[in-house]
N, C-alpha and C positions, 0 to 999 in steps of 0.2 A: 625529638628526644627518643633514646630508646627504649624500646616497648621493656619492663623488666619484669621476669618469669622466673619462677618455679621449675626447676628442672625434675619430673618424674621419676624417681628411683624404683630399677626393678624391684627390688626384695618389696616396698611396700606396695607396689603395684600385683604383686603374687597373693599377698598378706590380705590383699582387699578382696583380692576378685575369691579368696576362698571362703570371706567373712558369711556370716548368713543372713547381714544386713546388706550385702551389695544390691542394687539399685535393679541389677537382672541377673539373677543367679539361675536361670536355667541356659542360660550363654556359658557357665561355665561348669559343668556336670562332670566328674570325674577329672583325674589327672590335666591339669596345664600348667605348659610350660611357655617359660618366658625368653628369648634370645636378646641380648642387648649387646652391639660392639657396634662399634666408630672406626676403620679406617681410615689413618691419617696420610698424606700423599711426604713421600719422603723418610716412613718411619715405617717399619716392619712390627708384627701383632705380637706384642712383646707384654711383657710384665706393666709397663707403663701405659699400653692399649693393646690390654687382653681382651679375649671375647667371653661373656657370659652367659651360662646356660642353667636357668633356675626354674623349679616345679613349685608346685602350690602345696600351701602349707596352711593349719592356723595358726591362731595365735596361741590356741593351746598349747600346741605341740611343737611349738616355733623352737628350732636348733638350726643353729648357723650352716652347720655344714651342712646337716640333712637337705636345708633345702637349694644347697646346690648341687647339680649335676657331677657326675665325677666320670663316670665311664660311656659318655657320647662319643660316637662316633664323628667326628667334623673335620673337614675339606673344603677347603680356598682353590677356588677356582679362577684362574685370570683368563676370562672368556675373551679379553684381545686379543695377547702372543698365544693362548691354547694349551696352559701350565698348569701345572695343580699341583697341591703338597697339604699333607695331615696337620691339624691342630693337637696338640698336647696338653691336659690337663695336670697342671700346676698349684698345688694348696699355698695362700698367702696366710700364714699363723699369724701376723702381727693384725689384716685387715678380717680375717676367718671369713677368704673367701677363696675359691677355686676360678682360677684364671685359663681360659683356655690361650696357650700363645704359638705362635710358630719356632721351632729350632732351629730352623734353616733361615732365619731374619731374610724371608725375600721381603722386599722394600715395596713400598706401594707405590704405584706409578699414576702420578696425576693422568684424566681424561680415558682411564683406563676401566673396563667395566668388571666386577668380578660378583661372583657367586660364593652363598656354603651352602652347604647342605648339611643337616645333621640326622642322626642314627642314633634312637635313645633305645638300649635292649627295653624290650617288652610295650616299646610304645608304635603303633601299628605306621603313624604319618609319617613320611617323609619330611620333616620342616627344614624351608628353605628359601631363599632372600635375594638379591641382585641389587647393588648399587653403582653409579659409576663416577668416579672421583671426579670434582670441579678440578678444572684448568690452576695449573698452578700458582698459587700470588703470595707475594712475598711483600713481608712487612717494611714499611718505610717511617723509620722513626723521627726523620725529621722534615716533613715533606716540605715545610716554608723555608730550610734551610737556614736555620740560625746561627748554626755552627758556633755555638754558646759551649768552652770546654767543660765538663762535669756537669752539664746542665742538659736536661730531656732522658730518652731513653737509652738505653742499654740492652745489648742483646744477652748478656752474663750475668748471673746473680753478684758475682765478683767484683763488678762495674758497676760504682757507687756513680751513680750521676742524679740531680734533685730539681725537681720542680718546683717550683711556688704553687699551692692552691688557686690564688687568684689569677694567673695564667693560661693555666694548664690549657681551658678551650680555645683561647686565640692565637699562641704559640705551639702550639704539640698539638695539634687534631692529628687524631688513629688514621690511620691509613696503609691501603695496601693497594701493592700496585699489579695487574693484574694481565699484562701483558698486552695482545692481539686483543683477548677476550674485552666486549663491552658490552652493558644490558644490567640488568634485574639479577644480583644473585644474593643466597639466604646469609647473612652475617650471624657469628657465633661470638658474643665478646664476655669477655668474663674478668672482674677484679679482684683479684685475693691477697688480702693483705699479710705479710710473712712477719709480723709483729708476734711474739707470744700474748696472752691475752696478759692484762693488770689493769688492776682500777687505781694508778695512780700514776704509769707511766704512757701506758697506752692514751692518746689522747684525740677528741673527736678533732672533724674536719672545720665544721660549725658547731658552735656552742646550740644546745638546744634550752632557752630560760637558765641562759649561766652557767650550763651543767655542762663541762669540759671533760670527763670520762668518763668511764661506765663504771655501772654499779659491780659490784660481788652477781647480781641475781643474772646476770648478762654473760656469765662464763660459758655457761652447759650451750646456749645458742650460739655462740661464739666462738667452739669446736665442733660443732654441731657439723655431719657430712650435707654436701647439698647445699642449695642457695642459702646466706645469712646473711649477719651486718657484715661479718668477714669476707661472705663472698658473693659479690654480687655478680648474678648471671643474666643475658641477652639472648635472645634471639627477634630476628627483624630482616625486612627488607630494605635493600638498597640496591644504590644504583652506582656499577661501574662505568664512567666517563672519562677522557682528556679532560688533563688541566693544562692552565698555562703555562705555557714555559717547560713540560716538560713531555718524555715520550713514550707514550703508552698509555693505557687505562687503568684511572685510580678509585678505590672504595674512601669516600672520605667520610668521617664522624667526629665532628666538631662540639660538639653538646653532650658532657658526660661527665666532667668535673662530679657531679653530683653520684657519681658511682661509687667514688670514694671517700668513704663511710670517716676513716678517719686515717689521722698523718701516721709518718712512717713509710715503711719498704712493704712493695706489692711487686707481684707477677701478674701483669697483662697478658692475657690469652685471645689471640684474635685468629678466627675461620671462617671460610665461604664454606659451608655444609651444603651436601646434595639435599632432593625434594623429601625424601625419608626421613630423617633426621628433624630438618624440618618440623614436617608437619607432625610427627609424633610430639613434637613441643607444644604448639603452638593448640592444634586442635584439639576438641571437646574429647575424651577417650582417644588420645592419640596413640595409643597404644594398638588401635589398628589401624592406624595407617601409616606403620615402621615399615613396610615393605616385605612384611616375615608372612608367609603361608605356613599352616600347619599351625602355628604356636604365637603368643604375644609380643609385642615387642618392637626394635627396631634393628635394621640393619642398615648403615649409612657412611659416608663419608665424606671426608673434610681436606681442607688444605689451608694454610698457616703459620703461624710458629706465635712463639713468647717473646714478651719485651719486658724487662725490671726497670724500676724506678725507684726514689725516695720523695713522697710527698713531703713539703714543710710548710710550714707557716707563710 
């Protein structure tokens, strides 16, 4: 089953380590900053996978925008082909946050290794990070081959196709297939349901003692950013192998019905993430060990895509 985690958000990870009750506060003595971006193989560092640069703050003083970055200097670096280009700092009014993205959408290229570096005026360190994107794999939504029509996944939010609950693990196991590449790599799975919330239509997956929807007191968690009952997040090991019958090496995850909190339309989110990314999850203060020198954080990379569905009864 998969391991299921808490995914660390920078702004609270800034918010803490300025607290006066952190755990070691002489680890963190004047200004720090935090880097957090994902590299996706296939997608350019855009508004949807911007990169983020946030300083320390308290909670006294806490203003959204204040505590992000605005005038860093940052540069992508693809230390394969030997290219570089500037990142642009972008305000998001609706999320009150500042995105750093590329203008020039160069696309990120699976197996390919790249660097930033950033430049904060008045701050003396160079901070700067290297990841190199896993081999590319691409999703397979129906790997038993049911060819069931309206029935499994869908690459389109558009594309109403519906599982039953009580199938989903023995007919639909996740899966990606991964080419040449086979071995141990870090899986990134995530469920989020695209339901609005209601305590009367929204309804669970399993009854828990009779109780078939959520309370009113269940909304605020329920929009809540970050893992919830709405979204449930992964990360874990596994293993790409041959299967039968077909050609290449495939990540398979048969055991997970249980991610989905309750019936309705979901976006499945499946990645193989580099060791960065990773371990910044997984481990105790992983927040150093993103792969970033100079500053907090992670700098990592994925490959992937999305699948939609409609769970039912």
């Amino acid at each position: 089953m998969v391991k299921l985690l808490r995914l660390m958000l920078p702004i609270l990870l800034l918010l803490t380590a300025s607290c006066t009750k952190f755990t070691a506060p002489e680890r963190f003595e004047g200004d720090v900053y935090t880097l957090a971006g994902l590299l996706i193989a296939g997608e350019a560092i855009d508004l949807e996978h911007p990169i983020y640069i946030t300083r320390s703050t308290t909670i006294e003083d806490f203003d959204p925008f204040a505590l992000f970055v605005a005038n860093a200097e940052v540069t992508i670096k693809d230390l394969t082909d030997q290219t570089e280009w500037t990142l642009t700092p972008r305000p998001d009014l609706v999320e009150m946050k500042i995105k750093y993205i590329d203008a020039g959408l160069h696309v990120i290229q699976p197996e390919h290794r790249y660097r930033i570096e950033i430049q904060i005026p008045g701050y003396p360190q160079l901070i700067t990070a290297e990841t190199t994107v896993p081999a590319q794999a691409q999703l397979v939504p129906d790997i038993l081959q049911n060819n069931i029509p309206g029935e499994g996944y869908s690459f389109t939010p558009d594309t109403i196709t519906t599982m039953k609950y009580s199938e989903i693990d023995q007919k639909y196991p996740l899966a990606m297939n991964t080419g040449s590449f086979s071995g141990a790599c870090n899986l990134m799975l995530e469920m989020y349901c695209l339901e609005e919330f209601s305590t009367d239509e929204l309804e669970f997956a399993i009854s828990v003692f009779g109780i078939e929807h959520p309370s009113a007191e269940m909304e605020e968690g329920y929009n809540a950013s970050g893992a919830s009952i709405r979204r449930i997040q992964s990360v874990g090991r596994y293993v790409s192998m041959p299967q039968e019958g077909l050609v290449g090496n495939y990540v398979v995850v048969k055991d997970y019905r249980y991610a989905f909190v309750f019936l309705g339309r979901y976006r499945v989110s499946l990645y193989i993430a580099d060791d960065n990314y990773y371990r910044y999850n997984y481990m105790p203060e992983g927040y150093f060990y993103g792969g970033v020198q100079g500053a907090l954080g992670y700098f990592g990379s994925a490959t992937g895509g999305r699948m939609y569905t409609k769970i039912v009864r």
